[in-house]
LODOPA-801009 format. One record per atom (N, C-alpha, C): residue in three letters; x, z, y. Coordinates in steps of 0.2 Angstrom, whole numbers, padded with zeros to 4 digits, always signed. Last residue first. Example, Ala and Ser with C-alpha at 12.3 -4.5 7.8 and 13.67 -1.06 7.14 Angstrom:
% residues 2
SER+0064+0035-0011
SER+0068+0036-0005
SER+0064+0039+0000
ALA+0066+0039-0028
ALA+0062+0039-0022
ALA+0066+0039-0016
//
This chain:
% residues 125
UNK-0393+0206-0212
UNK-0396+0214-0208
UNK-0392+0219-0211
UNK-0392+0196-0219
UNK-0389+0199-0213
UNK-0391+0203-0210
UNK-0400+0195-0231
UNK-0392+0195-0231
UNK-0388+0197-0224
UNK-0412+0197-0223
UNK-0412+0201-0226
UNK-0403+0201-0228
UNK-0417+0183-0221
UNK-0413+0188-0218
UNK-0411+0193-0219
UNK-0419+0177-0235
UNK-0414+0175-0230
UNK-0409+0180-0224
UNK-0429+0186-0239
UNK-0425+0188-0239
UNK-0418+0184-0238
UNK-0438+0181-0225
UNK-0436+0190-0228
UNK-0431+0189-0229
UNK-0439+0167-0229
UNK-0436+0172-0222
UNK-0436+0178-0222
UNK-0447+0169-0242
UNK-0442+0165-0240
UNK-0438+0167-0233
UNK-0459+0178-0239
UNK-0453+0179-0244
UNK-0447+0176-0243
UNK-0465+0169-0228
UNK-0465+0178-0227
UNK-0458+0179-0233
UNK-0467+0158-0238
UNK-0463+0157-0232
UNK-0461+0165-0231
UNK-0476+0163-0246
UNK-0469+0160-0250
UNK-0464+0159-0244
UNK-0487+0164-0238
UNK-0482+0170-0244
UNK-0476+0168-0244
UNK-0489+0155-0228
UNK-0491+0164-0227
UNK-0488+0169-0231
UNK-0484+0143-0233
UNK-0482+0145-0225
UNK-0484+0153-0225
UNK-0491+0143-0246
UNK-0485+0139-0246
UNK-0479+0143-0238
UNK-0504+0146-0245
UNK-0498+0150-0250
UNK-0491+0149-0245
UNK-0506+0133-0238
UNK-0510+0141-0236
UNK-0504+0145-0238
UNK-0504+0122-0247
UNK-0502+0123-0238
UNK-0504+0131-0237
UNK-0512+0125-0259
UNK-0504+0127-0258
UNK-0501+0127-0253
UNK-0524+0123-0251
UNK-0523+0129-0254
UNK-0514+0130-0255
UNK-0523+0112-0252
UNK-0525+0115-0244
UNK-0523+0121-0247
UNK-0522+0106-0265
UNK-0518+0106-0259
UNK-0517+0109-0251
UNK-0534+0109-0271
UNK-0531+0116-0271
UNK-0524+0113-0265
UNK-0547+0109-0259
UNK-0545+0103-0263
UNK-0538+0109-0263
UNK-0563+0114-0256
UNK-0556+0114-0253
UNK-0553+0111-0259
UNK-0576+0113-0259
UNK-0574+0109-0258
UNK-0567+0109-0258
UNK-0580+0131-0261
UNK-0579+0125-0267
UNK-0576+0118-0268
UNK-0577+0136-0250
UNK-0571+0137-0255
UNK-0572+0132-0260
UNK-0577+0126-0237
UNK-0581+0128-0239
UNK-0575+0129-0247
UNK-0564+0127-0222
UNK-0568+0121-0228
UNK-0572+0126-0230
UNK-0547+0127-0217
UNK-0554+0128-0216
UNK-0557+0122-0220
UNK-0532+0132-0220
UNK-0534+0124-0218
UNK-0542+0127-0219
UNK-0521+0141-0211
UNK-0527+0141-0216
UNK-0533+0135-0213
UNK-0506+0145-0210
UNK-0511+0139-0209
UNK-0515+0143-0213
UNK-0495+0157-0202
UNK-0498+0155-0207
UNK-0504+0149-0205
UNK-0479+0167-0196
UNK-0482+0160-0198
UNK-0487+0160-0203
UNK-0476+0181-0194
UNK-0482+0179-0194
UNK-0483+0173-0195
UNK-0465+0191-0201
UNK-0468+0187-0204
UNK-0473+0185-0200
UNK-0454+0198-0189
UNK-0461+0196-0192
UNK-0462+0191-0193
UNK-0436+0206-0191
UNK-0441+0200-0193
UNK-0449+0201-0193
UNK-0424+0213-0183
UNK-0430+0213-0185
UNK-0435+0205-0188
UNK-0410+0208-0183
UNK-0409+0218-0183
UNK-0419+0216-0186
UNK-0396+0199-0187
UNK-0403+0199-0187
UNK-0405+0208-0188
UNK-0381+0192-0179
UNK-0385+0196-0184
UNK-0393+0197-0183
UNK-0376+0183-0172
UNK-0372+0186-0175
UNK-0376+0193-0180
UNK-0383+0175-0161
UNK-0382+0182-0159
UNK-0378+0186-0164
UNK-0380+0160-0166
UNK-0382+0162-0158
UNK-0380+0169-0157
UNK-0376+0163-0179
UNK-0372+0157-0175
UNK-0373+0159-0167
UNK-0388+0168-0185
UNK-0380+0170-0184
UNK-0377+0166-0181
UNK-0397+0158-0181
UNK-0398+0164-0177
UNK-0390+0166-0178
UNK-0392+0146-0189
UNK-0394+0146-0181
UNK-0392+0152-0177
UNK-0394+0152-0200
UNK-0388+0149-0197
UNK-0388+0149-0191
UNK-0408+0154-0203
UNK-0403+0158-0201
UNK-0398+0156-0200
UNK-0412+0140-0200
UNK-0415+0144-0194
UNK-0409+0148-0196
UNK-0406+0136-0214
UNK-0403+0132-0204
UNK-0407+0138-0202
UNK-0415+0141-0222
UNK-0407+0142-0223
UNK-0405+0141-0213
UNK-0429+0135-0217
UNK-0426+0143-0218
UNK-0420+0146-0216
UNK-0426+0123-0222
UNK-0426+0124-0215
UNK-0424+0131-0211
UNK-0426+0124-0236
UNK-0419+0121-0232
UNK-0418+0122-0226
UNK-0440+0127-0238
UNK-0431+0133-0240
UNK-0425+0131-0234
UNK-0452+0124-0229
UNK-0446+0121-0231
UNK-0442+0126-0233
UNK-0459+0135-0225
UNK-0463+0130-0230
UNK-0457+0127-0233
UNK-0457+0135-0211
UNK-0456+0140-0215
UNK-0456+0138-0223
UNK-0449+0124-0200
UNK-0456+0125-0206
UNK-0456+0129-0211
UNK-0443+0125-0183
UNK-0444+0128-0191
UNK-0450+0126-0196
UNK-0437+0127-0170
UNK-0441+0121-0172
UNK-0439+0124-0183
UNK-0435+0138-0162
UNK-0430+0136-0166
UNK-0436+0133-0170
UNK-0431+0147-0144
UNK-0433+0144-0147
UNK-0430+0139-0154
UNK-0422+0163-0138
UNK-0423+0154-0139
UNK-0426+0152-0144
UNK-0418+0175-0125
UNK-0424+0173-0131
UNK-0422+0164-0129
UNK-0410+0181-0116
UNK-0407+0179-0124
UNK-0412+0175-0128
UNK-0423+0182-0106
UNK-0418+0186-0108
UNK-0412+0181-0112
UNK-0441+0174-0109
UNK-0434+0175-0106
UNK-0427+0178-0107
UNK-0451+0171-0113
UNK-0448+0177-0115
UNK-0442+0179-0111
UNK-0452+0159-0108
UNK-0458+0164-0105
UNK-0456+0172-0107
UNK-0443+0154-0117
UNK-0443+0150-0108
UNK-0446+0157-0105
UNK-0452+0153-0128
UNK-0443+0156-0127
UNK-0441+0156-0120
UNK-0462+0144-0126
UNK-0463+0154-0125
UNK-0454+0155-0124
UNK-0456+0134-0127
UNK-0458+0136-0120
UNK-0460+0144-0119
UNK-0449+0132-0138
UNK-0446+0133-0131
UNK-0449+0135-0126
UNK-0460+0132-0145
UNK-0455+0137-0147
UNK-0451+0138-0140
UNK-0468+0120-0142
UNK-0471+0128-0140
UNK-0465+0132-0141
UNK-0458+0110-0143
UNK-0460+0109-0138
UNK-0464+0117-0137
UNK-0455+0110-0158
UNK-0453+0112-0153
UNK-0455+0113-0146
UNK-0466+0120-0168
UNK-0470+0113-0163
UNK-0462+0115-0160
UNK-0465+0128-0180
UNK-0465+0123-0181
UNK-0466+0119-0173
UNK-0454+0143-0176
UNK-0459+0137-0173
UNK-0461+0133-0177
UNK-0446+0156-0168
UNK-0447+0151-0177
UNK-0454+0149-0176
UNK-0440+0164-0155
UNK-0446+0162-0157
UNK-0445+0157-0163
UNK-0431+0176-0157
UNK-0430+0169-0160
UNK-0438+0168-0161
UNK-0427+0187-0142
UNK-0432+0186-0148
UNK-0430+0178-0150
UNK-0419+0201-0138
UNK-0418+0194-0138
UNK-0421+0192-0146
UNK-0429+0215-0132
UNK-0426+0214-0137
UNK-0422+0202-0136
UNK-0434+0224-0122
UNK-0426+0222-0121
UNK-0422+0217-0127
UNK-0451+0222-0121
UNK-0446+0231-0123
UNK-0437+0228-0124
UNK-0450+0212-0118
UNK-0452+0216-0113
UNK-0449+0222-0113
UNK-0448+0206-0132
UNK-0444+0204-0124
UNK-0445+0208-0119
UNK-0460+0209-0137
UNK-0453+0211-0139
UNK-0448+0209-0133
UNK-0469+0205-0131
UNK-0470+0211-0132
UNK-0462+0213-0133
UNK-0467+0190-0132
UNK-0468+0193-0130
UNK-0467+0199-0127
UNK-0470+0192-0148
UNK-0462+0189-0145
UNK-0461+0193-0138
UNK-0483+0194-0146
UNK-0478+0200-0150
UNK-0470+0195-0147
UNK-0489+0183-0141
UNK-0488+0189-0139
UNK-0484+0194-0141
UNK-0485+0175-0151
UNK-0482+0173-0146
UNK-0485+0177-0142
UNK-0493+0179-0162
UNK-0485+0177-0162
UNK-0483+0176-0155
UNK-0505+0178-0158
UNK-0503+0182-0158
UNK-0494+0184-0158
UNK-0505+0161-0149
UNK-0507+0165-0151
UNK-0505+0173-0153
UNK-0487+0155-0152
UNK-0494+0152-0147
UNK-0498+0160-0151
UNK-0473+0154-0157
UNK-0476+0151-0151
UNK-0482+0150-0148
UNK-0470+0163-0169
UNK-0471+0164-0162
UNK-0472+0160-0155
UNK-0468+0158-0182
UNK-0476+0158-0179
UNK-0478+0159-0172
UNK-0458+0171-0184
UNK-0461+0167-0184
UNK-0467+0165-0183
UNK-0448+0180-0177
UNK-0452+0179-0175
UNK-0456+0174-0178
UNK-0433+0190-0174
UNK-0435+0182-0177
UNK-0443+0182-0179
UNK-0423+0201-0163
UNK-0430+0199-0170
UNK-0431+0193-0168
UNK-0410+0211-0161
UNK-0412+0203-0161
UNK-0417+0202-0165
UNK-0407+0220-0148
UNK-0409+0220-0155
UNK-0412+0212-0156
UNK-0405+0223-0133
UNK-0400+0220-0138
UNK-0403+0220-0144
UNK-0418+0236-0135
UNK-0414+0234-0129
UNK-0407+0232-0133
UNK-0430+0242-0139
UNK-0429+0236-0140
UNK-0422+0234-0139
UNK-0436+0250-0127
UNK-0435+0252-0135
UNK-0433+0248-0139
UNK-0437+0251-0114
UNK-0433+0246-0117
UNK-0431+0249-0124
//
């Protein structure tokens, strides 16, 4: 329980790597914020996590949704002790065709989001 009461925020944790590392982190004691875009996945890993873990319908892409997710967590646990950045899209295509909009979707959830939720949390930790 290397974890044990530490609150990590997890983006992208509903399915795939994100949602084995929530996973991972629930197992070693920690109460994980799965940060989702789909609520229905956020919940259901938070459901599979179990303990204090809950789910939190987010678009990392959004600033304004950012700001509420932290709200959220300090309202629920009162601090933030760990964050992974893992939300990211990669809209597929050939590099010539890709139209730069799939490109600022790209940026937008994998950089600019990872910066945005950092340092959001970052004010609480």
């Amino acid at each position: 329980m290397r974890l044990k009461d530490k609150v990590a925020v997890v983006t992208g944790g509903g399915r795939g790597i994100g949602r084995d590392i929530v996973l991972a982190y629930a197992r070693e004691g920690a109460h994980v914020v799965v940060a989702e875009i789909d609520p229905a996945t956020d919940a259901a890993t938070a459901k599979d996590a179990g303990g204090k873990s809950i789910g939190i319908a987010v678009d990392v892409a959004k600033p304004v949704e950012i700001i509420s997710l932290m709200d959220k967590v300090i309202a629920e646990f009162g601090r933030v002790d760990i964050v992974v950045n893992n939300a990211m899209k990669i809209v597929p295509g050939k590099l010539e065709a890709l139209p730069e909009a799939a490109w600022d979707t790209t940026m937008n959830i994998g950089l600019k989001g990872a910066f945005l939720v950092s340092q959001a949390a970052a004010k609480h930790m």
